[in-house]
N, C-alpha and C positions, 0 to 999 in steps of 0.2 A: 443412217448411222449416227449416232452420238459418241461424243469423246466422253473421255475421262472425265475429262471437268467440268464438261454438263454433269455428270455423273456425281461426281462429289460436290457439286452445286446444290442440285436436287435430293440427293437419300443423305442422310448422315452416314456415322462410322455404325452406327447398331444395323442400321437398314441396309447395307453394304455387305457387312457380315452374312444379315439373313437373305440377302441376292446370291451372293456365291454358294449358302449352304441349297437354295431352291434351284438354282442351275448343277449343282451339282447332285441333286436326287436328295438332299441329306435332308429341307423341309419343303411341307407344301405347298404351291403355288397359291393357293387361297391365302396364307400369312400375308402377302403381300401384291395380293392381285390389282386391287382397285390401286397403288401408287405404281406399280407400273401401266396399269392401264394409261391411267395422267399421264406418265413420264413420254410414254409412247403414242400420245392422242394423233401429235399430228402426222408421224409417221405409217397409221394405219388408214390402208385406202379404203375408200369408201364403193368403190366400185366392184369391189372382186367380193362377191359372195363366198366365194369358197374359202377367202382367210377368215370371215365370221362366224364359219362354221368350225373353223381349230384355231380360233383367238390365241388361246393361253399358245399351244404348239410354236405360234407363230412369233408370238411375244418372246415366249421365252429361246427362240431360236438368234431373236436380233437382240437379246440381254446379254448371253452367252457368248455373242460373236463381241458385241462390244465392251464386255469385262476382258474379253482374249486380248483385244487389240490394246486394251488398257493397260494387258499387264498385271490385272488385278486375280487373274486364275490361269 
């Protein structure tokens, strides 16, 4: 999990924007895949094949969770 402030650490206010419009279906994941990939490198285990098989899914499951806990959607 990453806080907020990693959060607003790491993406500005435009890329923030375009995180909540991609968790919320409105753009697509590819706009901003490679800087979540980064944002989430270490939090993705290396062992469980079956999350490299639905990366984005997976990614965009602990983005969503950690903008909720932010407050940020």
């Amino acid at each position: 999990m990453k806080t907020i402030t990693q959060i607003k650490k790491h993406f500005s206010e435009e890329e923030l924007k375009l995180l909540i419009e991609i968790v919320k279906g409105k753009q697509d994941y590819d706009v901003m895949k490679n800087q979540i990939e980064d944002f989430y490198d270490d939090e993705i285990p290396i062992w469980e094949d079956s999350i490299h098989d639905d990366l984005r899914g997976y990614l965009l499951e602990k983005l969503e969770f950690d903008l909720e806990m932010g407050g940020m959607i």
